[in-house]
Structure formats: structure tokens, C-alpha cells
PDB file with one MODEL, atoms N, CA, C and O in Angstrom:
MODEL        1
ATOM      1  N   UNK A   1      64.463  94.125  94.892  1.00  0.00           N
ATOM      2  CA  UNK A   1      65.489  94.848  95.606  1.00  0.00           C
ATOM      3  C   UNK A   1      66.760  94.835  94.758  1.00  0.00           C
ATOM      4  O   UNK A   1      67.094  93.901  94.029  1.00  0.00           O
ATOM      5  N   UNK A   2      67.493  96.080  94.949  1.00  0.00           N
ATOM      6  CA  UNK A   2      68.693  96.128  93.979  1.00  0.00           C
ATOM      7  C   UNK A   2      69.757  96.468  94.881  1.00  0.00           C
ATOM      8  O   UNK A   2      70.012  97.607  95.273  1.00  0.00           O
ATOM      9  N   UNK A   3      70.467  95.230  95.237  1.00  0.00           N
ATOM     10  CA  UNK A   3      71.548  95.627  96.162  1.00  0.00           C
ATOM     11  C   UNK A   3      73.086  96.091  95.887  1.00  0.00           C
ATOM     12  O   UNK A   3      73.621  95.625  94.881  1.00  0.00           O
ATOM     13  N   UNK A   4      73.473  96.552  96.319  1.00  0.00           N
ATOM     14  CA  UNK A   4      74.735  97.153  95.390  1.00  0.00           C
ATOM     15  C   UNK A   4      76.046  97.057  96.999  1.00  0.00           C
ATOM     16  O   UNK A   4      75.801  96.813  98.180  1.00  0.00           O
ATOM     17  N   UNK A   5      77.234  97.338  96.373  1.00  0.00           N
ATOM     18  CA  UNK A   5      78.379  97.499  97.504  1.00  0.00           C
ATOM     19  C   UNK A   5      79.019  98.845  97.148  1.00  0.00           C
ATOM     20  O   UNK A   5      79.288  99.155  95.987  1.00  0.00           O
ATOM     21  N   UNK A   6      79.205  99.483  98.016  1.00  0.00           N
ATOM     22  CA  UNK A   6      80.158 101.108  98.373  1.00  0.00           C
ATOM     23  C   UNK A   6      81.014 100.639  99.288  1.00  0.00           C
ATOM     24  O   UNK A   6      80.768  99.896 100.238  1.00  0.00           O
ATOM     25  N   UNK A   7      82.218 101.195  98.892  1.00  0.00           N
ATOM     26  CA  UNK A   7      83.732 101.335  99.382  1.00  0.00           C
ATOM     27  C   UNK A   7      84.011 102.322  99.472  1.00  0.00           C
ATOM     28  O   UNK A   7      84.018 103.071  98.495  1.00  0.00           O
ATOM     29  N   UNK A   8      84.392 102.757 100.827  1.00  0.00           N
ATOM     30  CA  UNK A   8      84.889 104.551 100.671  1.00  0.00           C
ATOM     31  C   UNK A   8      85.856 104.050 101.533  1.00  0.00           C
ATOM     32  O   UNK A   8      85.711 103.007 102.171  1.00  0.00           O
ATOM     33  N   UNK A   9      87.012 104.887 101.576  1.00  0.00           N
ATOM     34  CA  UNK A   9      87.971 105.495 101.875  1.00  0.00           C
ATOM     35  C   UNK A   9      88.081 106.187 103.214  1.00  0.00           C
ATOM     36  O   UNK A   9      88.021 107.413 103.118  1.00  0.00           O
ATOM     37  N   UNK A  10      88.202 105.798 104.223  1.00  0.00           N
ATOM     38  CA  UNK A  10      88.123 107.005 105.489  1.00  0.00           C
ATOM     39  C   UNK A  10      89.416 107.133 106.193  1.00  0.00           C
ATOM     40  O   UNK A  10      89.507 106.905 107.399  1.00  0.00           O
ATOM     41  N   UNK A  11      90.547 107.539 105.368  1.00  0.00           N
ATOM     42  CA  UNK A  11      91.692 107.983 105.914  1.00  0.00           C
ATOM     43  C   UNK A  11      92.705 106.700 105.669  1.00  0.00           C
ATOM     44  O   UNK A  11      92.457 105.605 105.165  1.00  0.00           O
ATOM     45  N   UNK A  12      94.273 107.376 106.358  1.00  0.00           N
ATOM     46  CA  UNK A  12      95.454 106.714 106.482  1.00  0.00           C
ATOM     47  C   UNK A  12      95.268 105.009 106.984  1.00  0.00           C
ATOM     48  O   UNK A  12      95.074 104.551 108.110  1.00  0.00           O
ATOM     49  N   UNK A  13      95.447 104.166 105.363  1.00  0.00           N
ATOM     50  CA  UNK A  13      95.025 102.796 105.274  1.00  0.00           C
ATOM     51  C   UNK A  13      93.970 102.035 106.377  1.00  0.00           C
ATOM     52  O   UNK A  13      94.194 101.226 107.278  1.00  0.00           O
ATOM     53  N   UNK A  14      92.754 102.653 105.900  1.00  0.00           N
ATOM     54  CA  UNK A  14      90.956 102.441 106.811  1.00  0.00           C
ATOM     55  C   UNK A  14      90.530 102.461 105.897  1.00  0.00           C
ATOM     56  O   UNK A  14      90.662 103.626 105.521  1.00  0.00           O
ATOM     57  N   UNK A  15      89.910 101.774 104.968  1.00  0.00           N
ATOM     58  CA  UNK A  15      88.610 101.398 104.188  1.00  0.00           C
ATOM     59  C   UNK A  15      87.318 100.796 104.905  1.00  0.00           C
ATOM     60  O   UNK A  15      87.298 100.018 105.858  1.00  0.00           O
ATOM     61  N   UNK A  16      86.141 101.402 104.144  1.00  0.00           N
ATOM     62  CA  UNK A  16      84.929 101.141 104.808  1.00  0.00           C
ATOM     63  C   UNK A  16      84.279 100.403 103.488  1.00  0.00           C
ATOM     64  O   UNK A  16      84.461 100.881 102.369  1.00  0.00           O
ATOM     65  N   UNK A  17      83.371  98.994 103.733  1.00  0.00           N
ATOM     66  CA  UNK A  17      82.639  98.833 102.993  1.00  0.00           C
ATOM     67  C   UNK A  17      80.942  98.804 103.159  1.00  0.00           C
ATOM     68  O   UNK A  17      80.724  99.070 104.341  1.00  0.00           O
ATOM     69  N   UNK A  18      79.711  98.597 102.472  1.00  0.00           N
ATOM     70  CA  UNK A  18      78.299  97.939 103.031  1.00  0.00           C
ATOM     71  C   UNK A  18      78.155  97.839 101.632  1.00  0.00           C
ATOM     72  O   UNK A  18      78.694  97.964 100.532  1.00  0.00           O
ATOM     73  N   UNK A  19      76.957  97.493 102.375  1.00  0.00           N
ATOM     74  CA  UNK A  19      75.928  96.878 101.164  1.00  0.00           C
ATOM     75  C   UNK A  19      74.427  97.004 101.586  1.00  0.00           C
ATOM     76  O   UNK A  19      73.889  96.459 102.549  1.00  0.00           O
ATOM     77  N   UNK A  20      73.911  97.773 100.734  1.00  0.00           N
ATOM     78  CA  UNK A  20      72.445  98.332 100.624  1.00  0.00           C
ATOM     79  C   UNK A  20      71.593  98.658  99.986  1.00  0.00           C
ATOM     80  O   UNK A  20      72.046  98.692  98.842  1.00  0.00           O
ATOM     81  N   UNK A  21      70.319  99.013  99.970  1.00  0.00           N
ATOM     82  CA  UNK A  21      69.134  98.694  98.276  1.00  0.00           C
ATOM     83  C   UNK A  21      69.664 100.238  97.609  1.00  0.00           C
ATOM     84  O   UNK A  21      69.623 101.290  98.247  1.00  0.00           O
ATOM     85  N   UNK A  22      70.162 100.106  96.193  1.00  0.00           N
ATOM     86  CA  UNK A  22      70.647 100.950  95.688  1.00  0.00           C
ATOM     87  C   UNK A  22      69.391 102.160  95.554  1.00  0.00           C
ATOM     88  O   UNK A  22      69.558 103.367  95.375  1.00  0.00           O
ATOM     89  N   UNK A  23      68.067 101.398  95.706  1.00  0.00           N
ATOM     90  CA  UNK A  23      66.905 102.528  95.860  1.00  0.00           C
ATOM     91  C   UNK A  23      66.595 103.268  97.140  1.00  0.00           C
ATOM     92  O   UNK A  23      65.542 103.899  97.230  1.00  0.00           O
ATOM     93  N   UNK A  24      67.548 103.215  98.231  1.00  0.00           N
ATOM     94  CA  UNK A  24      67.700 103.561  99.397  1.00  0.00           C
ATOM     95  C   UNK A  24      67.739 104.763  99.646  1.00  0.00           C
ATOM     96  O   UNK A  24      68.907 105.115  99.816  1.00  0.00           O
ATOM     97  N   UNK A  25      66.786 105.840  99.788  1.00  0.00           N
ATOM     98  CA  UNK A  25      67.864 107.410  99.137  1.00  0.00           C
ATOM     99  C   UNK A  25      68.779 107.700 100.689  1.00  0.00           C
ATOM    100  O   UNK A  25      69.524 108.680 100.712  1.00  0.00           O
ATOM    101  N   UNK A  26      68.684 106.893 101.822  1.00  0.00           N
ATOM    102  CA  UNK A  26      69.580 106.947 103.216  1.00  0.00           C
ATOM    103  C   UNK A  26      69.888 106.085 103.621  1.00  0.00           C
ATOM    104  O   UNK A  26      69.158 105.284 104.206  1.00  0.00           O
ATOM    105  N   UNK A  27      71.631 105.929 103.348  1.00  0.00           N
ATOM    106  CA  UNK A  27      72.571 105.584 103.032  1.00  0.00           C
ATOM    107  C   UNK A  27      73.009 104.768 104.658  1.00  0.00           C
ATOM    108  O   UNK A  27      74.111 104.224 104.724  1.00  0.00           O
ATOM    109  N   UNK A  28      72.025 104.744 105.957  1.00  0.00           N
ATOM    110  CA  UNK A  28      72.656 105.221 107.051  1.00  0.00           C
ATOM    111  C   UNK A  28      72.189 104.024 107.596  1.00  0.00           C
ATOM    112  O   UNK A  28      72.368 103.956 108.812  1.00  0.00           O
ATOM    113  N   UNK A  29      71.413 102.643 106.861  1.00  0.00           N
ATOM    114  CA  UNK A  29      71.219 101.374 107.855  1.00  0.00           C
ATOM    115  C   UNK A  29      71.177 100.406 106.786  1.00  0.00           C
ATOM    116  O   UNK A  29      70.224  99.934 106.166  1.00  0.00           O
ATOM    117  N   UNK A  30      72.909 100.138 106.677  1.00  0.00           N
ATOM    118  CA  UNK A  30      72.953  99.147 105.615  1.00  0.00           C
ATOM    119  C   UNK A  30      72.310  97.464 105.863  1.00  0.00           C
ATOM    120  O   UNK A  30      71.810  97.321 106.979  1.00  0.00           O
ATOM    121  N   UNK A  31      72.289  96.740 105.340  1.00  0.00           N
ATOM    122  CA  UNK A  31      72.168  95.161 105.281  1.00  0.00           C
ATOM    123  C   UNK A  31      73.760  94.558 105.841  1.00  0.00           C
ATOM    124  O   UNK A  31      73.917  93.403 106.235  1.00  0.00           O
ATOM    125  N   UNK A  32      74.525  95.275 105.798  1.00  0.00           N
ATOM    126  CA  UNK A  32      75.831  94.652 105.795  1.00  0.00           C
ATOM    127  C   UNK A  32      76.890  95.366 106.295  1.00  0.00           C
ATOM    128  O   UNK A  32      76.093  96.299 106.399  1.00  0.00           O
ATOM    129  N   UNK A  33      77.912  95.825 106.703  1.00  0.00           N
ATOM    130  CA  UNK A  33      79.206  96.476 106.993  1.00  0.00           C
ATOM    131  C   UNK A  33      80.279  96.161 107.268  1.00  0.00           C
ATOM    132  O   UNK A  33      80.176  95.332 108.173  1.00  0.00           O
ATOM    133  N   UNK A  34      81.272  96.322 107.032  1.00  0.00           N
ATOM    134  CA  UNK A  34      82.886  96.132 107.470  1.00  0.00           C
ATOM    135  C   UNK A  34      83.291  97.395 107.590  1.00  0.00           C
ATOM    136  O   UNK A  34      82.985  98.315 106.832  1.00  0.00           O
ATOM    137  N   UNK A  35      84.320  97.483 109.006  1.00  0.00           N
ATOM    138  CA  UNK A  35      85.547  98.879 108.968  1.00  0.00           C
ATOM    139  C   UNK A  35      86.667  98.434 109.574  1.00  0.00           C
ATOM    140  O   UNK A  35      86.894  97.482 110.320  1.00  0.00           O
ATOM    141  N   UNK A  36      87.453  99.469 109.026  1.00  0.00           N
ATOM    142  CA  UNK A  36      89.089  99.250 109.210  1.00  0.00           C
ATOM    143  C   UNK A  36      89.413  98.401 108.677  1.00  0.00           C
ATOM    144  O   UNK A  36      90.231  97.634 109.184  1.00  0.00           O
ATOM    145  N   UNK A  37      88.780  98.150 107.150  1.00  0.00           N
ATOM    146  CA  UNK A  37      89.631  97.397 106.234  1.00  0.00           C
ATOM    147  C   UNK A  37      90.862  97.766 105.659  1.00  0.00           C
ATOM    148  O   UNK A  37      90.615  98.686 104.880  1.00  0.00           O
ATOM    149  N   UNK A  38      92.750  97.358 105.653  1.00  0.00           N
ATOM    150  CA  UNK A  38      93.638  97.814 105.507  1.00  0.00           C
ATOM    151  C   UNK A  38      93.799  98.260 103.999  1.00  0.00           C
ATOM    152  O   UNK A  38      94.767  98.942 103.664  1.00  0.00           O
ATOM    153  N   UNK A  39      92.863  97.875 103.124  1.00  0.00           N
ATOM    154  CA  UNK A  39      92.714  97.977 101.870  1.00  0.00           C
ATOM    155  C   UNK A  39      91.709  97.978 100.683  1.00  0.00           C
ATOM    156  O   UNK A  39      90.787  97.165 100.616  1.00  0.00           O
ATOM    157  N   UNK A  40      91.855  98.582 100.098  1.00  0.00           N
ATOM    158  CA  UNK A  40      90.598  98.917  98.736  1.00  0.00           C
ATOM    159  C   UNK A  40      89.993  97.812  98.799  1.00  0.00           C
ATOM    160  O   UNK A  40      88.881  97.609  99.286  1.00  0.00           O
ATOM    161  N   UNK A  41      91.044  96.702  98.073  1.00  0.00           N
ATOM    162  CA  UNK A  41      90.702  95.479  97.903  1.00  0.00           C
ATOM    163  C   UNK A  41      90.715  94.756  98.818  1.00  0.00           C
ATOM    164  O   UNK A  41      90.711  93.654  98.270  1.00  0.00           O
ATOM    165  N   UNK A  42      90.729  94.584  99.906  1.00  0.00           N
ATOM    166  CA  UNK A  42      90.213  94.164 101.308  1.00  0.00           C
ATOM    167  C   UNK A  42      88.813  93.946 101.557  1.00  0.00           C
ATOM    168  O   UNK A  42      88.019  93.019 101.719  1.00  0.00           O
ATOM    169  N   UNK A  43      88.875  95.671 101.503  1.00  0.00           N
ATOM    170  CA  UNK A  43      87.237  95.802 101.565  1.00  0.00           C
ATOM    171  C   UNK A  43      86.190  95.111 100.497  1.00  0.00           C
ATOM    172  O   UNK A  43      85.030  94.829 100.795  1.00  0.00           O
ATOM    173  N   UNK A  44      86.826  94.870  99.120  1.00  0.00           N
ATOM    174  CA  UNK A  44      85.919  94.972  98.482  1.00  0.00           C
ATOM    175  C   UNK A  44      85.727  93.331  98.152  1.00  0.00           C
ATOM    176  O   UNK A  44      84.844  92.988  97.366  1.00  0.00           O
ATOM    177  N   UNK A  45      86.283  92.699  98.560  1.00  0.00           N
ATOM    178  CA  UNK A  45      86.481  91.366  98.563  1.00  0.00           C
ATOM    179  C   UNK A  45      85.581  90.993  99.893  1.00  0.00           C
ATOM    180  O   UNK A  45      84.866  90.022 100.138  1.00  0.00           O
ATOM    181  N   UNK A  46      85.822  91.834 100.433  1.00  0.00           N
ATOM    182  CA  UNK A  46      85.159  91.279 102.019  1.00  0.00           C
ATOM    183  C   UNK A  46      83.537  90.987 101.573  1.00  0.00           C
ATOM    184  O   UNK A  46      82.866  89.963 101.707  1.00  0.00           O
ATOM    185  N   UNK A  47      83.064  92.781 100.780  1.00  0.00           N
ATOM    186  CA  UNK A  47      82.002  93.153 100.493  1.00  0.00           C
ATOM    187  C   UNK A  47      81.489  91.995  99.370  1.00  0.00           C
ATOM    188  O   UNK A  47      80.319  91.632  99.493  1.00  0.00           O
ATOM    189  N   UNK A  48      82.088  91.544  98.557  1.00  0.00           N
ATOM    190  CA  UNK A  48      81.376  91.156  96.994  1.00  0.00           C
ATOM    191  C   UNK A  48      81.267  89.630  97.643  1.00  0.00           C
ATOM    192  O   UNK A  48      80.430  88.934  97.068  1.00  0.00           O
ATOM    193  N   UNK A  49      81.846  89.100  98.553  1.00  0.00           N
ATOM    194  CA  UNK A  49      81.741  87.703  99.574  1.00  0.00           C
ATOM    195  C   UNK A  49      80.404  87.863 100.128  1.00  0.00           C
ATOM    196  O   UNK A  49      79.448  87.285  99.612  1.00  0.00           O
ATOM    197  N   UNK A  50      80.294  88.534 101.039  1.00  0.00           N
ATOM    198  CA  UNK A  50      78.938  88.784 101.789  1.00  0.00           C
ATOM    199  C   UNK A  50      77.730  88.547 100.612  1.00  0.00           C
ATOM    200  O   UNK A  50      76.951  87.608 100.450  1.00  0.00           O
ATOM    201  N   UNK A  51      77.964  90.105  99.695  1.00  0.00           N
ATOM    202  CA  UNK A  51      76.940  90.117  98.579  1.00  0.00           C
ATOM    203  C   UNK A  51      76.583  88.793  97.876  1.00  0.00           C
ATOM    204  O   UNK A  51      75.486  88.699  97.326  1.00  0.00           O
ATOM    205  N   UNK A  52      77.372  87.859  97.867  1.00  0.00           N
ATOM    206  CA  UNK A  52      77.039  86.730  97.210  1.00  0.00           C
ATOM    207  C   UNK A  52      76.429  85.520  97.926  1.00  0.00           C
ATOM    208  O   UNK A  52      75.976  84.499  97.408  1.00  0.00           O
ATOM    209  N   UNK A  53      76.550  85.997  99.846  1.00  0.00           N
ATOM    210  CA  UNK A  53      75.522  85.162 100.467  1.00  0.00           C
ATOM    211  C   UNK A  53      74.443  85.595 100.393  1.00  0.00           C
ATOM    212  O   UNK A  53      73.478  84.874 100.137  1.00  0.00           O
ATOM    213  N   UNK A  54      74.332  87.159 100.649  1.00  0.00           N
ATOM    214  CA  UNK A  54      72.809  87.821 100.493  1.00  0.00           C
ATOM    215  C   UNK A  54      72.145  87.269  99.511  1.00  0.00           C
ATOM    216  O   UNK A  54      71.061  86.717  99.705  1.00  0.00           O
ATOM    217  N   UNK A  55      72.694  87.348  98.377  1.00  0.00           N
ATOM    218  CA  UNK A  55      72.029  86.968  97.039  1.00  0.00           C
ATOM    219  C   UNK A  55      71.393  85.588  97.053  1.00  0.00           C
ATOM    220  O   UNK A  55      70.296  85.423  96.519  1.00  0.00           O
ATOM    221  N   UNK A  56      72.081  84.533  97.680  1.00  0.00           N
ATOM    222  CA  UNK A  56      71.688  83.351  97.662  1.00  0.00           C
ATOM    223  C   UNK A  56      70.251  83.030  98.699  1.00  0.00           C
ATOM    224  O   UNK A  56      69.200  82.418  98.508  1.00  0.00           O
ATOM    225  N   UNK A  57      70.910  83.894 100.024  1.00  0.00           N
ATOM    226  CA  UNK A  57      69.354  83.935 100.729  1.00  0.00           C
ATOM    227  C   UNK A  57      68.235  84.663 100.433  1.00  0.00           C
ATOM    228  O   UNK A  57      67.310  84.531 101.234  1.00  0.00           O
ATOM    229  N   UNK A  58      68.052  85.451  99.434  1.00  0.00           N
ATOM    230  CA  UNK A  58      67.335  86.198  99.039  1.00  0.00           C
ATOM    231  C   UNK A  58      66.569  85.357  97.694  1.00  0.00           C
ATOM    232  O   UNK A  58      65.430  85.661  97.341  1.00  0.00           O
ATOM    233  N   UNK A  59      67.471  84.131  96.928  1.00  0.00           N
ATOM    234  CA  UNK A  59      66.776  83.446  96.344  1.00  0.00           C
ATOM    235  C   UNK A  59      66.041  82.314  96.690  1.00  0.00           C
ATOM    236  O   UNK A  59      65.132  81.855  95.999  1.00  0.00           O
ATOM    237  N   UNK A  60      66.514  81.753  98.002  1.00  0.00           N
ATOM    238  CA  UNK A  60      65.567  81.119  98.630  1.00  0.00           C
ATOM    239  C   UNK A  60      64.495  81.589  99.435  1.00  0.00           C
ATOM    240  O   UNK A  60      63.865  81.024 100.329  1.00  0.00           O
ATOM    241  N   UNK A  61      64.407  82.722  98.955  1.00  0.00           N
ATOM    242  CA  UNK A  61      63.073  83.371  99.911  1.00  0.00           C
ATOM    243  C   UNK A  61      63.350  83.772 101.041  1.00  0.00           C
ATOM    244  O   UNK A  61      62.397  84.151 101.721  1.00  0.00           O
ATOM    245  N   UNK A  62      65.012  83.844 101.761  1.00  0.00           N
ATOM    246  CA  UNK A  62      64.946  84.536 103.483  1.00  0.00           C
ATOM    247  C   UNK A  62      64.772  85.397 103.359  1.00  0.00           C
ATOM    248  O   UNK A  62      64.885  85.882 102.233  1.00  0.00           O
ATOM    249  N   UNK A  63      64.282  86.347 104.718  1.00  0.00           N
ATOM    250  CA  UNK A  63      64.294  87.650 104.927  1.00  0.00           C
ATOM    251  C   UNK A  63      66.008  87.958 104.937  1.00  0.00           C
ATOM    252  O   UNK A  63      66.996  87.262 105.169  1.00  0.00           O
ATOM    253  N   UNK A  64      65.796  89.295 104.578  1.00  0.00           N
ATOM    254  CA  UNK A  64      67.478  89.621 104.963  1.00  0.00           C
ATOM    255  C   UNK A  64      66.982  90.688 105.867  1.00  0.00           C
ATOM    256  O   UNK A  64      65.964  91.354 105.678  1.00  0.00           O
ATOM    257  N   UNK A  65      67.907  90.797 106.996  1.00  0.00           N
ATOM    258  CA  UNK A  65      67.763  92.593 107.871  1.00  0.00           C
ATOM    259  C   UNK A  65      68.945  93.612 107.775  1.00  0.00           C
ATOM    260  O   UNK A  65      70.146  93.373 107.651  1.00  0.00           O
ATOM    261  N   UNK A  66      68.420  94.581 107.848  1.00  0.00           N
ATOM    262  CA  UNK A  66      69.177  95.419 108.190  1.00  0.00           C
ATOM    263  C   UNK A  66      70.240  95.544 109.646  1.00  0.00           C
ATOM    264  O   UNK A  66      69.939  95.374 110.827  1.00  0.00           O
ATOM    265  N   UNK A  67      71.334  95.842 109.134  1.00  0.00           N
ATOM    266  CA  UNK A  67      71.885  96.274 110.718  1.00  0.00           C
ATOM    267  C   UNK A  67      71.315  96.597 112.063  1.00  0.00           C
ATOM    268  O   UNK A  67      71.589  96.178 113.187  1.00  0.00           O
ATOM    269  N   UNK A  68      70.334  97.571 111.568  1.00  0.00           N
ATOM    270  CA  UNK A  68      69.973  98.321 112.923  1.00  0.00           C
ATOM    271  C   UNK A  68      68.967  97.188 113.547  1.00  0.00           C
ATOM    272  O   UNK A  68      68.882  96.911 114.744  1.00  0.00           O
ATOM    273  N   UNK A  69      67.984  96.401 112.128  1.00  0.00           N
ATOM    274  CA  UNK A  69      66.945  95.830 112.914  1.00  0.00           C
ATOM    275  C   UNK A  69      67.911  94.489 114.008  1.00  0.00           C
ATOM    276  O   UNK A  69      67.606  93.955 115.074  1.00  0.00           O
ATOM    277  N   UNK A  70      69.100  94.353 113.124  1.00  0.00           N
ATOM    278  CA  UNK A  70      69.696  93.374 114.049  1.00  0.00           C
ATOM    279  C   UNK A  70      70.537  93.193 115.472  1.00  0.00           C
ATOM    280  O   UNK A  70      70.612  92.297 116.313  1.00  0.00           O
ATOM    281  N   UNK A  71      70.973  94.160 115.347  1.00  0.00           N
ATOM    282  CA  UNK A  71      72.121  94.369 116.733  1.00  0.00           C
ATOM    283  C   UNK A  71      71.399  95.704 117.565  1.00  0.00           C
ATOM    284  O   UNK A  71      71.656  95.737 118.768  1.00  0.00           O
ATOM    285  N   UNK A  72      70.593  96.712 117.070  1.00  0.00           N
ATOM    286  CA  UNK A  72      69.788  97.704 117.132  1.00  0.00           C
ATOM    287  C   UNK A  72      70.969  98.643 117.646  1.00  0.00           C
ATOM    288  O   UNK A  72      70.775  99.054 118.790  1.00  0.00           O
ATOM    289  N   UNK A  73      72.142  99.068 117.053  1.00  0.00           N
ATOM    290  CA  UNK A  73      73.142  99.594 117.060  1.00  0.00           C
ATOM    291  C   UNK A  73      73.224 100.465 115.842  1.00  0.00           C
ATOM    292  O   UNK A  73      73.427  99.834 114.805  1.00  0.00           O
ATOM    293  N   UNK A  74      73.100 101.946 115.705  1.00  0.00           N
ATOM    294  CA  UNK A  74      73.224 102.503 114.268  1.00  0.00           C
ATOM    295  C   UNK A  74      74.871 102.280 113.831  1.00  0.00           C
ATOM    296  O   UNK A  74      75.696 102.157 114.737  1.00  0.00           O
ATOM    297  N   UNK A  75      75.214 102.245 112.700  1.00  0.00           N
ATOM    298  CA  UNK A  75      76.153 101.948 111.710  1.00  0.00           C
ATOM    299  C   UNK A  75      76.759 103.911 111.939  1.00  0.00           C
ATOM    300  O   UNK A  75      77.685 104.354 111.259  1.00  0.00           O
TER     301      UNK A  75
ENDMDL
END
């Protein structure tokens, strides 16, 4: 799995971040999310934090889930 982080931009100081298999071609049930981050770097700090727990449970062999399988709430 190749997980990656996206930061977009959704208006007057709202940043969005996730994190999801960069081989994903739908973009729409990440592993991870934050919104209404006040800043680029907000977000992306929030994001590269998370990414570095994923990473660790993923080397001990946990499953990781997706959003939806978890809260069963679409993103």
C-alpha cells in the first residue's frame, strides 16, 4: 500500500486534509481526515502526525480502516 496526504484548500481560512492509497483511483473513503483546519500548515502537520501512526501500525501488521468502514459515515 502507498499511502500519501492531500491538502486542499476549501475557501476563506478552511483547509482540508486525508490520507489514502495513492493507488486509489476514488478519492471519496479516505483512511484518515481533518476539516476546518485554519491553515496550510495546520492541516498538514495534523496530516503527516496521523501518517506516521498509520505507518507504524501497518508495520506491526494492524489492519488499518477506512473511514466509512469505521463510523459508516461517508467523508
Amino acid at each position: 500500500m502507498n499511502l500519501r496526504v492531500r491538502v486542499v484548500h476549501c475557501g476563506d481560512r478552511r483547509w482540508y486534509a486525508d490520507i489514502d492509497d495513492a493507488d486509489d483511483p476514488q478519492p471519496d473513503d479516505p483512511f484518515w481526515y481533518v476539516d476546518n483546519c485554519r491553515s496550510q500548515p495546520q492541516a498538514l502537520e495534523s496530516a503527516c502526525a496521523e501518517l506516521r501512526l498509520l505507518a507504524g501500525r501497518m508495520v506491526r501488521g494492524d489492519e488499518i480502516n477506512r473511514v466509512l468502514e469505521v463510523t459508516g459515515v461517508p467523508v
